[in-house]
C-alpha positions in Angstrom: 29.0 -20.7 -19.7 25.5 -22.4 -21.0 23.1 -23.3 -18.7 21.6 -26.3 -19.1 17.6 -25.7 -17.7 15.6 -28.9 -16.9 11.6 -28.8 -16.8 9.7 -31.5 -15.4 6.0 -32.0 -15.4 4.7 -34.6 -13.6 1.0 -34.5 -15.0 -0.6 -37.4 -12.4 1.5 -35.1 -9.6 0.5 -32.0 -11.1 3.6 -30.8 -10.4 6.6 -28.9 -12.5 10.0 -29.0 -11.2 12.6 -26.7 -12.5 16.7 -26.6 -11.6 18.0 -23.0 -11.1 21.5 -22.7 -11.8 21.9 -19.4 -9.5 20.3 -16.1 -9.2 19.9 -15.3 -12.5 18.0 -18.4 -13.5 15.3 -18.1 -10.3 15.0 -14.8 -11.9 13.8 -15.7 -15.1 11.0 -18.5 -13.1 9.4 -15.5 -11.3 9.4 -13.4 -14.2 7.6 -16.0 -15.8 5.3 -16.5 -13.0 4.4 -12.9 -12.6 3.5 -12.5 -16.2 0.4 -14.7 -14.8 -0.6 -13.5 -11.8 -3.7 -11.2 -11.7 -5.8 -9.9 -8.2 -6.9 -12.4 -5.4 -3.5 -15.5 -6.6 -2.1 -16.9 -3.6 1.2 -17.9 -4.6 2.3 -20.3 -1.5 7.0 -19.4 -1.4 8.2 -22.2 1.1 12.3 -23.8 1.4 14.8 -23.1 4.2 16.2 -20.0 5.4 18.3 -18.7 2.5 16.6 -20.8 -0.4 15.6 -17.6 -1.9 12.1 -17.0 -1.2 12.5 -13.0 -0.8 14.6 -12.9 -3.7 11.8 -14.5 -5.6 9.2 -12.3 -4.2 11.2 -8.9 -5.4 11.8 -10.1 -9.2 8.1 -10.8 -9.1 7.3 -7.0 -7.9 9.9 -6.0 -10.5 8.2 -8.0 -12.9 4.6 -6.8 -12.2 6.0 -3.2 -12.3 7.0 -2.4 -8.6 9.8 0.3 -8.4 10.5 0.3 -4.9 12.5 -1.7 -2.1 11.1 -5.0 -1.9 12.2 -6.5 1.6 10.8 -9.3 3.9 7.7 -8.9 6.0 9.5 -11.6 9.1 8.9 -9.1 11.7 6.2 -6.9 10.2 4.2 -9.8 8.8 3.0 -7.9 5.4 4.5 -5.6 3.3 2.4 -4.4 0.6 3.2 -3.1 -2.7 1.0 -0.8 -5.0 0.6 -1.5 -8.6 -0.9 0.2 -11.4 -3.5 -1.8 -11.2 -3.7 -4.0 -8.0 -1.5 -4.9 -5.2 1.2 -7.0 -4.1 0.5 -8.5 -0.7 3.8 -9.8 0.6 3.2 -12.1 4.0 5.6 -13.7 5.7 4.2 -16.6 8.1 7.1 -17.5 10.0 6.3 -15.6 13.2 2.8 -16.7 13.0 2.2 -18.9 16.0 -1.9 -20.0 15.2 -4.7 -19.5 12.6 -6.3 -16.8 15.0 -3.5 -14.9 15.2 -3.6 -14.4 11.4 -7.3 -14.4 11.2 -7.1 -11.7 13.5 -4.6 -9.2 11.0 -7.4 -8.6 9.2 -4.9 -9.8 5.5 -8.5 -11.4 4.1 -9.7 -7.6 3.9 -7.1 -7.0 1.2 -7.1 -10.7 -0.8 -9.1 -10.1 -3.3 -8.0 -7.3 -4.3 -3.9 -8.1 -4.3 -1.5 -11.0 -5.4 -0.8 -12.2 -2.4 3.0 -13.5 -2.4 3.4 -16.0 1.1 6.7 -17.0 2.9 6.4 -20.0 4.9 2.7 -20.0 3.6 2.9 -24.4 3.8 2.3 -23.4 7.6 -1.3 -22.6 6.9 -2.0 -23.4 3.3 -5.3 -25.2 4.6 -6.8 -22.0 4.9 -6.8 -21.1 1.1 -9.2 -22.2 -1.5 -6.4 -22.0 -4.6 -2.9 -21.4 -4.8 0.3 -22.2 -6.7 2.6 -23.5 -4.2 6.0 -22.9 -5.1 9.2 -25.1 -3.0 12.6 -24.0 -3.5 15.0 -26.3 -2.5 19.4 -26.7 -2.1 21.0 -28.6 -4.4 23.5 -31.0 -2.3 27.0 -29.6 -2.3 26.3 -26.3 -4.8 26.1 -23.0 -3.1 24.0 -21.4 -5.7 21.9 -24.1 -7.4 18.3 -24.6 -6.3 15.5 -26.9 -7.3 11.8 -25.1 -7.7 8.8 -27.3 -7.4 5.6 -25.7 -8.6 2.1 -27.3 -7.7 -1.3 -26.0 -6.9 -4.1 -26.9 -5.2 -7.9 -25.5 -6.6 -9.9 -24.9 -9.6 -8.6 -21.9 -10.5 -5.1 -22.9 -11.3 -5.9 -25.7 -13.4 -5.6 -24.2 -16.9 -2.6 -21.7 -15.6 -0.8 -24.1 -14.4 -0.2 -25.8 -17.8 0.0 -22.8 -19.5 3.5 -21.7 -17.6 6.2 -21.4 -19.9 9.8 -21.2 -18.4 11.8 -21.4 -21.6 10.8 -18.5 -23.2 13.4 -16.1 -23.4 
């Protein structure tokens, strides 16, 4: 079966949208991602239940070179994930009820130093500087199809943001 990929930049927007054709396809988006990311990204995962966001998050880590069970942070807030060099901070907001109740988890100790990957991050995106916000959305009447939309928000994604490439094989 081909698959027929569709990338749409929307430069006044500053916005890429990208149609997944299942699992596979979402795969090859994060892989692409993760080839970019580097200590102190906040990379914003938000879409219904079931949209994929986890999923996402683990072929990141797999990307970046994480080995181990990837799994969501919902009831444990943050999982993280060493790397070589860095690490993987994976935050899940859902359970979050207020901005002092995250302030007060101390996750701004380890920022800098990790990519931090956030479910349900549009919550509290007002408290970060730069991020690339990434939407994952159903495709009416397909059980498998989704529709990413990337955007960003700060200085610091300005140049990376053009410089994603999604067809590359």
């Amino acid at each position: 079966m081909n698959t027929v990929y569709r990338l749409c930049y929307d430069i006044a927007m500053q916005t890429i949208e990208l149609q997944s054709n299942g699992v596979e396809d979402t795969k090859r988006y994060a892989t692409q991602i993760a080839k970019i990311l580097q200590a102190g990204d906040v990379v914003i995962l938000t879409g219904d239940l079931g949209t994929g966001k986890t999923q996402f998050t683990k072929q990141c880590c797999v990307a970046l070179g994480y080995e181990g069970a990837v799994t969501s942070p919902t009831y444990t807030l943050a999982n993280i994930y060493p790397l070589e060099k860095t690490n993987i901070l994976h935050v899940d907001f859902y359970r979050v009820k207020s901005e002092q109740e995250l302030e007060e988890t101390g996750l701004d100790t380890y920022m800098d130093s990790s990519i931090l990957l956030v479910e349900w991050g549009d919550k509290y995106e007002d408290l970060f500087e730069d991020y690339l916000k990434i939407e994952l959305a159903y495709v009416e009447g397909s059980l498998t199809d989704r529709v990413l939309t990337l955007s960003y928000k700060g200085t610091k994604w300005e140049k990376r943001f053009k410089e994603i490439n999604f067809l590359r094989k």
